[in-house]
C-alpha positions as a Markdown table, in Angstrom:
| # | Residue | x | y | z |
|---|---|---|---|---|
| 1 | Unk | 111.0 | 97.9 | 101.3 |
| 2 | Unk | 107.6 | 96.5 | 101.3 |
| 3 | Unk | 108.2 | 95.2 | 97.5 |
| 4 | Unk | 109.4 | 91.4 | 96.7 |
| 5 | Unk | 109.6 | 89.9 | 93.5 |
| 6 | Unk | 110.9 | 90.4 | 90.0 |
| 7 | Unk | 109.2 | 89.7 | 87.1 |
| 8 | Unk | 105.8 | 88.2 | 89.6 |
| 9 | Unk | 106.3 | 91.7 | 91.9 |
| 10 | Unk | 104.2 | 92.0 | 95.1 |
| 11 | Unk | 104.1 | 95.4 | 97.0 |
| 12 | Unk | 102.2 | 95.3 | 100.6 |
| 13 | Unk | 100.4 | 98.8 | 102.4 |
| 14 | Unk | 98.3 | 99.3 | 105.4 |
| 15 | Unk | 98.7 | 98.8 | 108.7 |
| 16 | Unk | 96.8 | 96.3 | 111.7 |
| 17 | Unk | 94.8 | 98.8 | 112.9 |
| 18 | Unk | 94.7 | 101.3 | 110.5 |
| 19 | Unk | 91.5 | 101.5 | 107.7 |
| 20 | Unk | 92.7 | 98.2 | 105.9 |
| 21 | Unk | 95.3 | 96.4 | 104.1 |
| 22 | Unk | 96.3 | 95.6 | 101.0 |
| 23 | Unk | 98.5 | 94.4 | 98.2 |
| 24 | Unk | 99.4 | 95.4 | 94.4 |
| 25 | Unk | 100.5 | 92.0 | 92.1 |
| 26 | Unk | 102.3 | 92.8 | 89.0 |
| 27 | Unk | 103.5 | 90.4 | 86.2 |
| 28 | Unk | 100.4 | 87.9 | 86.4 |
| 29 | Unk | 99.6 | 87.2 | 82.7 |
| 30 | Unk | 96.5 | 88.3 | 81.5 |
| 31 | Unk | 93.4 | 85.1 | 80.8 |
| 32 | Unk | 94.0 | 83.4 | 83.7 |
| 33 | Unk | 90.7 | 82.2 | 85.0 |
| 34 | Unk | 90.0 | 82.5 | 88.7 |
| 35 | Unk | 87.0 | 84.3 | 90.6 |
| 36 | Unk | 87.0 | 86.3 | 93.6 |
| 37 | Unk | 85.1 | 83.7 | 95.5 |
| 38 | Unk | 88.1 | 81.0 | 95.3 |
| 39 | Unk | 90.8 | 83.9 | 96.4 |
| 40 | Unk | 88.1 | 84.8 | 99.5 |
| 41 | Unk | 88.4 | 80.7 | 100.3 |
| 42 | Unk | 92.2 | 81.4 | 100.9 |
| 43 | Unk | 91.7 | 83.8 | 102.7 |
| 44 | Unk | 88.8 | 82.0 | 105.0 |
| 45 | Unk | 91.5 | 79.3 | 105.7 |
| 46 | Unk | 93.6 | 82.3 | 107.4 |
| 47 | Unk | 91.2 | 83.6 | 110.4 |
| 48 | Unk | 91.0 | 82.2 | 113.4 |
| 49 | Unk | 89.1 | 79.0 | 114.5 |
| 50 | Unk | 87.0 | 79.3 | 117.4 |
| 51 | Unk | 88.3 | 78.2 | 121.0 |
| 52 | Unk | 92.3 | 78.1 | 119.6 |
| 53 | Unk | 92.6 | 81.5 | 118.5 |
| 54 | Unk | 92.1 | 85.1 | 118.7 |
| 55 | Unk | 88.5 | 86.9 | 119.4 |
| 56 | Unk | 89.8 | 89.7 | 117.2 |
| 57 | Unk | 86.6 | 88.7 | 114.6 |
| 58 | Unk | 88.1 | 90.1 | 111.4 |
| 59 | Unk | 85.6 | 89.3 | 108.6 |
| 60 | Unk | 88.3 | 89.3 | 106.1 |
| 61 | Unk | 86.3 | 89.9 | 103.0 |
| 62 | Unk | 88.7 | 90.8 | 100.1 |
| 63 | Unk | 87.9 | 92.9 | 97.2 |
| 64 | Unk | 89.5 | 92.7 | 93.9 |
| 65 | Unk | 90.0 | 96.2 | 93.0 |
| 66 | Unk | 91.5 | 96.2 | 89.8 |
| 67 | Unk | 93.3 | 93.2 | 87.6 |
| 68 | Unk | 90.2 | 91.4 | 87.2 |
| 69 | Unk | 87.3 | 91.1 | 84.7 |
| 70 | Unk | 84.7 | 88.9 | 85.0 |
| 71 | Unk | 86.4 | 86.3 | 86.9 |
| 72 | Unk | 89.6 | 86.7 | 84.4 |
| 73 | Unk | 93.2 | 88.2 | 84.7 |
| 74 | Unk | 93.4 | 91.0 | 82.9 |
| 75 | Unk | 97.4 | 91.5 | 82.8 |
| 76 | Unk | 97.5 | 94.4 | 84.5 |
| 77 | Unk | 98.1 | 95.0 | 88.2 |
| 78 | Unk | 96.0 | 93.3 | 89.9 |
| 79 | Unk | 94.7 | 95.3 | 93.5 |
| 80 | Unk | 94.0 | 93.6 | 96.5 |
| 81 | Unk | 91.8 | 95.4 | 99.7 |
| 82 | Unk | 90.9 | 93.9 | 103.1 |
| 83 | Unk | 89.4 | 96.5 | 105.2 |
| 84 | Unk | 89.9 | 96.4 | 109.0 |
| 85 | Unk | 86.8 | 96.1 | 110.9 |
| 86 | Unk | 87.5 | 94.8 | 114.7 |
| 87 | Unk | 89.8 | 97.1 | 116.2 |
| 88 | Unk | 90.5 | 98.2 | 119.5 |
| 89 | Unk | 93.7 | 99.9 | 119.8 |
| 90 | Unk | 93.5 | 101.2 | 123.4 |
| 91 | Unk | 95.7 | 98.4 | 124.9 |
| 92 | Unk | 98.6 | 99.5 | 122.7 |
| 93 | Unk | 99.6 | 102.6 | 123.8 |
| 94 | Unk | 101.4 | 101.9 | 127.2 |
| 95 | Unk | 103.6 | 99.9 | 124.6 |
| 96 | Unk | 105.4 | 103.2 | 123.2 |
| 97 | Unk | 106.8 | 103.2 | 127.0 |
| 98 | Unk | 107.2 | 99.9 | 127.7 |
| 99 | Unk | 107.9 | 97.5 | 124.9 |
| 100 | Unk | 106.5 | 94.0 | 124.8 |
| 101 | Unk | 108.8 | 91.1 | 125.0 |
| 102 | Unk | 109.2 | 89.3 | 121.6 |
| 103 | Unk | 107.6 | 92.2 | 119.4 |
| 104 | Unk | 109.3 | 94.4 | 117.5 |
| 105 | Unk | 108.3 | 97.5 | 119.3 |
| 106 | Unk | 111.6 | 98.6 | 121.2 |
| 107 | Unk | 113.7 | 98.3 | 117.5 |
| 108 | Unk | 110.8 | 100.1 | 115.9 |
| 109 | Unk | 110.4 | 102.9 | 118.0 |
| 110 | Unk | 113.9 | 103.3 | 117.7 |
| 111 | Unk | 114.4 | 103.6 | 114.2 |
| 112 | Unk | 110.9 | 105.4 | 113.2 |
| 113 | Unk | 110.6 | 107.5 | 116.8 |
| 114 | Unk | 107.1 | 109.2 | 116.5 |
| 115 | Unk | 105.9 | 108.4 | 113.6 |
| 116 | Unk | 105.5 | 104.5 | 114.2 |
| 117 | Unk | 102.2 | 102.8 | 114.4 |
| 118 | Unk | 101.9 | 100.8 | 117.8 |
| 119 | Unk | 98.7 | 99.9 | 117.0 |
| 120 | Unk | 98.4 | 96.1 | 116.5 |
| 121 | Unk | 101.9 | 95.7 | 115.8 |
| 122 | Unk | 101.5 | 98.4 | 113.1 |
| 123 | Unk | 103.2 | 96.8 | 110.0 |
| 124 | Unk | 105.1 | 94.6 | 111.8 |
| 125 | Unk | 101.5 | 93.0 | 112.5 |
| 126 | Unk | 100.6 | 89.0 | 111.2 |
| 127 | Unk | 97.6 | 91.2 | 109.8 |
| 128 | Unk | 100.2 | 92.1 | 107.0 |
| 129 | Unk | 99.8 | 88.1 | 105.8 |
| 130 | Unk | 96.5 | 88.8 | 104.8 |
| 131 | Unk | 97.0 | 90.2 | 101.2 |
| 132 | Unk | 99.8 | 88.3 | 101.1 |
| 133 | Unk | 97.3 | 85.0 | 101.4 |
| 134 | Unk | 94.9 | 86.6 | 98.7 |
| 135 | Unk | 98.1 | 87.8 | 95.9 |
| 136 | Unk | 99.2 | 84.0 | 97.0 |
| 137 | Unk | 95.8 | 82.4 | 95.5 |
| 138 | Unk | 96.1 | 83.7 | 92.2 |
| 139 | Unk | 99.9 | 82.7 | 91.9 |
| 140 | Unk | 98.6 | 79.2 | 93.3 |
| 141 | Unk | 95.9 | 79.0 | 90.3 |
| 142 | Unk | 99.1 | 80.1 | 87.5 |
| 143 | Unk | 100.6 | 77.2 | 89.1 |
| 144 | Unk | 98.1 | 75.1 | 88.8 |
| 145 | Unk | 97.7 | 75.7 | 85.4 |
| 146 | Unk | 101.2 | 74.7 | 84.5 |
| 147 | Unk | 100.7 | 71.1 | 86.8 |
| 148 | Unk | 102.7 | 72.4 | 90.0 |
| 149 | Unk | 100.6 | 71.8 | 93.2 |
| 150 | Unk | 101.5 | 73.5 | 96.7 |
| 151 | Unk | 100.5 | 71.8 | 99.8 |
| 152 | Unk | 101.3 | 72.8 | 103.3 |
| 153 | Unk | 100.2 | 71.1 | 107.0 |
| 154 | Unk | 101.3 | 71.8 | 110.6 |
| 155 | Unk | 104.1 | 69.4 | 111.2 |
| 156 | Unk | 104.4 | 70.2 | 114.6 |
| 157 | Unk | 102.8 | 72.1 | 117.1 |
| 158 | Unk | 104.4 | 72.6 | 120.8 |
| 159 | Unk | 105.6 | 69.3 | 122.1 |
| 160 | Unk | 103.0 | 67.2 | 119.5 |
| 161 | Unk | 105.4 | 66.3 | 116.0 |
| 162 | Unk | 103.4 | 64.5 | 113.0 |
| 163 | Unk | 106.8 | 62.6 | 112.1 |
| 164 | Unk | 104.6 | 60.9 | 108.7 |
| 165 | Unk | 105.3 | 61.2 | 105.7 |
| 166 | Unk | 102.2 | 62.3 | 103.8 |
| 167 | Unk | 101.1 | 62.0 | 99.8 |
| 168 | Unk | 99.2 | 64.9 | 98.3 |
| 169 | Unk | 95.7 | 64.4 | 99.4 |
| 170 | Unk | 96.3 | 63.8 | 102.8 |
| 171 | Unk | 97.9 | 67.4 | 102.9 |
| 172 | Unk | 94.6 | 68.7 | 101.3 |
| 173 | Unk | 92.9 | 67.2 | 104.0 |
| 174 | Unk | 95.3 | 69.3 | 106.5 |
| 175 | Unk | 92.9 | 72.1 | 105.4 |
| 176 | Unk | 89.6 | 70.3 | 107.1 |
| 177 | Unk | 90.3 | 70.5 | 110.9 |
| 178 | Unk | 91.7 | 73.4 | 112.8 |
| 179 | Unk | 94.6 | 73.3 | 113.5 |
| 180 | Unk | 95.5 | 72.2 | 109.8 |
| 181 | Unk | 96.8 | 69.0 | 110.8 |
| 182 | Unk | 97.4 | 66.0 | 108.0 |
| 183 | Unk | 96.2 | 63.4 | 110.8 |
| 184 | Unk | 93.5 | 63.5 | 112.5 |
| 185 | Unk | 95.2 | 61.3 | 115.5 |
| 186 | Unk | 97.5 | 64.5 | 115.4 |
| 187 | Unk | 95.2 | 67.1 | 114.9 |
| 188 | Unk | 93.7 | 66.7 | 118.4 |
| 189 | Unk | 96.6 | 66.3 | 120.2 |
| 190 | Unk | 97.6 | 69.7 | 118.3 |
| 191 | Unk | 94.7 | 71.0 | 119.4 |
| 192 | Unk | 95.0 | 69.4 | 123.2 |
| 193 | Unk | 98.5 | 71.2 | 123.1 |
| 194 | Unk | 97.6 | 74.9 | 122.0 |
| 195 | Unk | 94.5 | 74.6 | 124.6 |
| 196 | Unk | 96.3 | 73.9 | 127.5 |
| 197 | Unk | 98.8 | 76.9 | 126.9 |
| 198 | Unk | 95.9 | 79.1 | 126.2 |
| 199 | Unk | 94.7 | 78.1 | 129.8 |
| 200 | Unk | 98.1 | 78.6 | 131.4 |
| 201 | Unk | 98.2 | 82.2 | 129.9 |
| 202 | Unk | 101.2 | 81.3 | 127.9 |
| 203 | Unk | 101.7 | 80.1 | 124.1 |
| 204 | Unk | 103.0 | 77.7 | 122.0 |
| 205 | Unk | 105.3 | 77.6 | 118.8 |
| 206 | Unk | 105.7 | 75.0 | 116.0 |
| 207 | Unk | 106.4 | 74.6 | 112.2 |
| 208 | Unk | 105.0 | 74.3 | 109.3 |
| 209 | Unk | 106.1 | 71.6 | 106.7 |
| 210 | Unk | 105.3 | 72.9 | 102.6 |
| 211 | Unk | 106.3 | 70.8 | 99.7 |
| 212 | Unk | 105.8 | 71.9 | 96.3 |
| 213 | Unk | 105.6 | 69.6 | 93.3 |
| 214 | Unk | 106.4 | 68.8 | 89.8 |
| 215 | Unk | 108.3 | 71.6 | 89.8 |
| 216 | Unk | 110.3 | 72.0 | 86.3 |
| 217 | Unk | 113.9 | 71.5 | 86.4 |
| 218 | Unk | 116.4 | 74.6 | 86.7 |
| 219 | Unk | 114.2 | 76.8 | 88.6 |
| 220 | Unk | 116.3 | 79.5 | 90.6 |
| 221 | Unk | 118.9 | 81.9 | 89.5 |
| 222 | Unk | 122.1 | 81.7 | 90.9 |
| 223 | Unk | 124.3 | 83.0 | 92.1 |
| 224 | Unk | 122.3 | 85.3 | 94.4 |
| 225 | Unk | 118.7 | 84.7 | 93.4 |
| 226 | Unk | 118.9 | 80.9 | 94.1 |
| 227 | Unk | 115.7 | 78.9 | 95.2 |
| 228 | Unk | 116.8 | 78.5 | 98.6 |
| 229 | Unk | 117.5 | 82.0 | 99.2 |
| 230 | Unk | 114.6 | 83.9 | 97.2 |
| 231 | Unk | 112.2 | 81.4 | 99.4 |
| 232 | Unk | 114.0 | 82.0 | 102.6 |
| 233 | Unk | 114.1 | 86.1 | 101.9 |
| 234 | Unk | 110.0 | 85.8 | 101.9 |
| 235 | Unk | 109.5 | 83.3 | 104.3 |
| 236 | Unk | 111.2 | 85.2 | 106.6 |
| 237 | Unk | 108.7 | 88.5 | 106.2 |
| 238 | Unk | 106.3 | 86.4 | 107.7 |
| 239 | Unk | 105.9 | 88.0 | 111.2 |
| 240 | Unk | 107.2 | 84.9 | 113.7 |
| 241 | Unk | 109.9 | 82.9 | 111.5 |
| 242 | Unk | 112.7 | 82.1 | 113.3 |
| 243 | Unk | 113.8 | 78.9 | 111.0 |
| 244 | Unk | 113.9 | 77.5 | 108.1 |
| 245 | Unk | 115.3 | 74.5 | 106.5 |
| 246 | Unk | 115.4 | 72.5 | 103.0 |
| 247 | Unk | 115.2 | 68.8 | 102.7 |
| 248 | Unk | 117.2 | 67.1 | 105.8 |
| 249 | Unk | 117.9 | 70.9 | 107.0 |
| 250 | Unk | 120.3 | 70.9 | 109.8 |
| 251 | Unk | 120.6 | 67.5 | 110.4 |
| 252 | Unk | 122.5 | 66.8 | 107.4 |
| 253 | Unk | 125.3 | 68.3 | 109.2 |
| 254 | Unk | 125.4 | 65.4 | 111.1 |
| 255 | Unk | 125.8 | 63.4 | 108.5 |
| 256 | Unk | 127.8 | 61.6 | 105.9 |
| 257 | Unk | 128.0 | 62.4 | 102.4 |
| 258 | Unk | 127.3 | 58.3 | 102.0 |
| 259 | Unk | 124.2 | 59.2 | 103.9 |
| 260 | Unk | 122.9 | 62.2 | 102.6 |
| 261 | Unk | 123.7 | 62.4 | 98.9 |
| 262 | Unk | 120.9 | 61.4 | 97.2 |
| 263 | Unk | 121.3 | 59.0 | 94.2 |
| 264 | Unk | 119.9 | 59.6 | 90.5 |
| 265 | Unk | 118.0 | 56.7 | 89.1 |
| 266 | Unk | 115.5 | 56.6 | 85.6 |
| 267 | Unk | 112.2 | 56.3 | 85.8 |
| 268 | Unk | 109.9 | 55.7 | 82.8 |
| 269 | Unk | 111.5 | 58.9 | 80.8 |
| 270 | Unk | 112.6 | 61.5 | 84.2 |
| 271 | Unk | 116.0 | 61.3 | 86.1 |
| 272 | Unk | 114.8 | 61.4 | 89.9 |
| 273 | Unk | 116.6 | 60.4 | 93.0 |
| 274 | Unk | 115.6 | 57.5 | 94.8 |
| 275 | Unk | 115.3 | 59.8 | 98.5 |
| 276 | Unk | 115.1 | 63.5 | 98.4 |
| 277 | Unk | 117.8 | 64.8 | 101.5 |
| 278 | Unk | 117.7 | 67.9 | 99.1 |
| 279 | Unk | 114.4 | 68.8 | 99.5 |
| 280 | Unk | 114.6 | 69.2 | 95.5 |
| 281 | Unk | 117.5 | 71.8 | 95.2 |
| 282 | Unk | 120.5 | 71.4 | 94.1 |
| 283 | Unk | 123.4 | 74.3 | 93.5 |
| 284 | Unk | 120.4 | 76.7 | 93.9 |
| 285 | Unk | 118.2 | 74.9 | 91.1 |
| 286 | Unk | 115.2 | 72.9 | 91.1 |
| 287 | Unk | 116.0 | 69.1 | 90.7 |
| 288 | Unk | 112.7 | 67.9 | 89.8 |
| 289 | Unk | 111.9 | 66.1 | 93.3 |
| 290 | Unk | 109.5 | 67.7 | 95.4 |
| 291 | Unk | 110.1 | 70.7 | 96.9 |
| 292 | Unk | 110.3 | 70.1 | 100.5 |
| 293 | Unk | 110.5 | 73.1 | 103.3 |
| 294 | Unk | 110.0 | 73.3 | 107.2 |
| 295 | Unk | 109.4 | 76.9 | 108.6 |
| 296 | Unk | 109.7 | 77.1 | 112.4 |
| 297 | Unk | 107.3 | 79.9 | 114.0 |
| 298 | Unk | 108.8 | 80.9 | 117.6 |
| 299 | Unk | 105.6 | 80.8 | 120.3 |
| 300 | Unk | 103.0 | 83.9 | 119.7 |
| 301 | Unk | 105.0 | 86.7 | 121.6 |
| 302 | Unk | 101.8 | 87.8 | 123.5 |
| 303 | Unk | 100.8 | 86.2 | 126.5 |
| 304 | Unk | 99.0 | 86.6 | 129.4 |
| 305 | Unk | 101.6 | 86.1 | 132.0 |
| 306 | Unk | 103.0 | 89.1 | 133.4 |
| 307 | Unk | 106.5 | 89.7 | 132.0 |
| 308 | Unk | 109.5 | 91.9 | 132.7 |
| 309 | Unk | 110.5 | 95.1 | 130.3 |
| 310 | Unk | 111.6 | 98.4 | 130.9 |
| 311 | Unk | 110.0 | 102.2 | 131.1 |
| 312 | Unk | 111.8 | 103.3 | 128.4 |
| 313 | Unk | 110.5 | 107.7 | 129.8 |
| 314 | Unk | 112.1 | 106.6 | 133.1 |
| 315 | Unk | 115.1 | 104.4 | 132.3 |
| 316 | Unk | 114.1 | 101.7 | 134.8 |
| 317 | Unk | 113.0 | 98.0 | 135.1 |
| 318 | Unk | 109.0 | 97.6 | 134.6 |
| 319 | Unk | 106.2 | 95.2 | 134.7 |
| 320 | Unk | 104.2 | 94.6 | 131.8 |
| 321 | Unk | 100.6 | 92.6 | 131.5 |
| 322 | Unk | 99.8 | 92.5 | 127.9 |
| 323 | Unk | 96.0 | 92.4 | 127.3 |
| 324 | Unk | 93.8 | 92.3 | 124.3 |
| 325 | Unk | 93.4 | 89.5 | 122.1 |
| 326 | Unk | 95.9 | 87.2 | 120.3 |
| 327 | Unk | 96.4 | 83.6 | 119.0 |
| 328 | Unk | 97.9 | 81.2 | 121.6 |
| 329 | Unk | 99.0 | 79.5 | 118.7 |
| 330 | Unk | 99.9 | 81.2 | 115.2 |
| 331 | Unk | 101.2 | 78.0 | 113.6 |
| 332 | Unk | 97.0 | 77.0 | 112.2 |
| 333 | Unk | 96.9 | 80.3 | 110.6 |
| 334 | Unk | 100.4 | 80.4 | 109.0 |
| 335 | Unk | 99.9 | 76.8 | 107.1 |
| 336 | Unk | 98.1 | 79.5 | 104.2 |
| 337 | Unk | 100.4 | 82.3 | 104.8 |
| 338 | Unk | 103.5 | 79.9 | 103.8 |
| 339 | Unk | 101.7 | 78.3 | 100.8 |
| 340 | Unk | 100.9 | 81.4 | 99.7 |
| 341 | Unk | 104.9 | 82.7 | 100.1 |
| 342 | Unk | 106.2 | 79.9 | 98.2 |
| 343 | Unk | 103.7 | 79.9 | 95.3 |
| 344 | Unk | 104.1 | 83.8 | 95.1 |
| 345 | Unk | 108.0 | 83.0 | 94.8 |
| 346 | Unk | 108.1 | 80.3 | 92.6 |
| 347 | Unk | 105.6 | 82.1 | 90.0 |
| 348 | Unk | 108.4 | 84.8 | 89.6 |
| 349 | Unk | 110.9 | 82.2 | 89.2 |
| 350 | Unk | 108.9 | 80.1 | 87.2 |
| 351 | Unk | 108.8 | 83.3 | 84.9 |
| 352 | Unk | 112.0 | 84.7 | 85.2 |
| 353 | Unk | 113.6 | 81.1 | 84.1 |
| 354 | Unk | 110.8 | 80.8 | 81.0 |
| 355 | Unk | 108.9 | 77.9 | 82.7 |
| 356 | Unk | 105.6 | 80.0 | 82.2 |
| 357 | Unk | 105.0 | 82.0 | 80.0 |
| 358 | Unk | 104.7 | 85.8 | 80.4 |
């Protein structure tokens, strides 16, 4: 299915190396003031900064195809096109033989035989975040409007962890250096870290930390469309997840309840909790502490090193040098991607539970 969403419904199409992609978002209300220009600086935060990422030059230029009328929501479906310039697909097709390590060719060609597009990954591509990162600015701007602010930053990258805890407009800043970094200290040891591996022929991993806030209370709707899980269900279309964890995550299993429980308190006229282990959900819901989320992203599959595979025509063991061009790092370019996923979620919840009106 290449549809997510209920009442705030996103539906992706195209292909890495095919003409372009796109995406169709339904359910935005209609008056809602945002131009073209502001969803094209999303998108501009998404490409690849020279030296730590891929030569693949994409000029990303979006156009608004339908859904908007001099620079306002019209209510409609709004239609989202990002054409596909750079493309070289002649070092894909030894790949329909001999799968690449960490890619989802081998299940692919499996389940679709023929008929599936090697080129760039097909629609298995990170090219597939694109429209996701332009539907994801105009959910951002309904947010907005209703006093909820999304912020994301590289918490770590490779063996370099930014272990601060950051208020709001540092995490802004996170979008003003490269590697999208709320330190600069960190940033160039971020950047120290992805160079190096780009030099070895190899890549590096890391996560991405988002936290969402002023969030209303009760947002979510259990039993199976909980917070947690409609955020996890999208995070985890993002081509490279491989974790994801609320609040204290995993390490509240080590834990005690005296430890991570976090206690209510009053505060002017709001019930808050005085630490948020939660990561501001509780039983599925919104608490009203900031939303807090870590998405790990596994190292970029596609590296220079040689690697073992298999010829898949001859049944044997094989050899495979991948070449072309790819991100050593994909953690920089995800920091918009999962800021755009969570606003893009919690705009449909928001609306679904009656937080914003349709």
């Amino acid at each position: 299915m290449n549809s997510i969403g209920v009442v705030v419904r996103l539906t992706l199409f195209g292909s890495s190396h095919g003409p372009g992609v796109g995406a169709v978002l339904d359910g935005i209300p209609g008056g809602i003031k945002i131009s073209e220009e502001s969803i094209q600086q999303e998108l501009d935060l998404r490409r690849p900064s020279p030296g730590i990422g891929t030569e693949r030059a994409e000029e990303d230029r979006v156009q608004v195809l339908a859904g908007l009328v001099n620079g306002m929501t019209t209510g409609g479906p709004m239609q989202f096109y990002i054409a596909n310039k750079d493309r070289d697909s002649s070092k894909y097709l030894k790949f329909k033989t001999t799968p690449r390590p960490g890619h989802a060719d081998y299940p692919a060609l499996v389940k679709y035989g023929e008929g599936h597009d090697i080129r760039g990954g097909g629609q298995f591509s990170g090219r597939m975040t694109a429209p996701i990162v332009a539907a994801g600015a105009v959910a951002k701007t309904l947010l907005r409007r209703n006093g909820i602010e999304i912020a994301a930053y590289s918490k770590s990258i490779g063996r370099v962890e930014d272990e601060a805890e950051h208020p709001l407009p540092e995490l802004l800043e996170a979008r003003k250096n490269p590697v999208r970094s709320a330190s600069s200290e960190t940033a160039a040891l971020m950047e120290r870290e992805i160079l190096e591996a780009k030099e070895q022929q190899d890549s590096v991993g890391g996560v991405v930390r988002c936290l969402a806030f002023d969030l209303p209370v009760g947002a979510g709707e259990p039993f199976f469309d909980t917070l947690e899980g409609e955020l996890s269900k999208m995070i985890f279309a993002i081509p490279g997840v491989k974790g994801i964890e609320f609040g204290s995550g995993f390490s509240a299993a080590r834990s005690r309840g005296s430890q991570n429980n976090d206690p209510f308190e009053i505060q002017g006229d709001r019930v808050v909790t005085s630490t948020n282990h939660a990561g501001g959900v509780l039983g599925g819901l919104s608490n009203g502490m900031p939303l807090d989320l870590k998405v790990a992203f596994k190292p970029t599959a596609s590296i220079g090193l040689e690697q073992e595979s298999v010829d898949l025509e001859a049944r044997r063991s094989a050899r495979l040098k991948i070449e072309g061009r790819h991100d050593p790092c994909i953690v920089p370019r995800a920091v918009v991607v999962v800021e755009a996923a969570v606003a893009l979620v919690l705009a449909d919840l928001c609306m679904r539970g009656g937080y914003i009106a349709r």
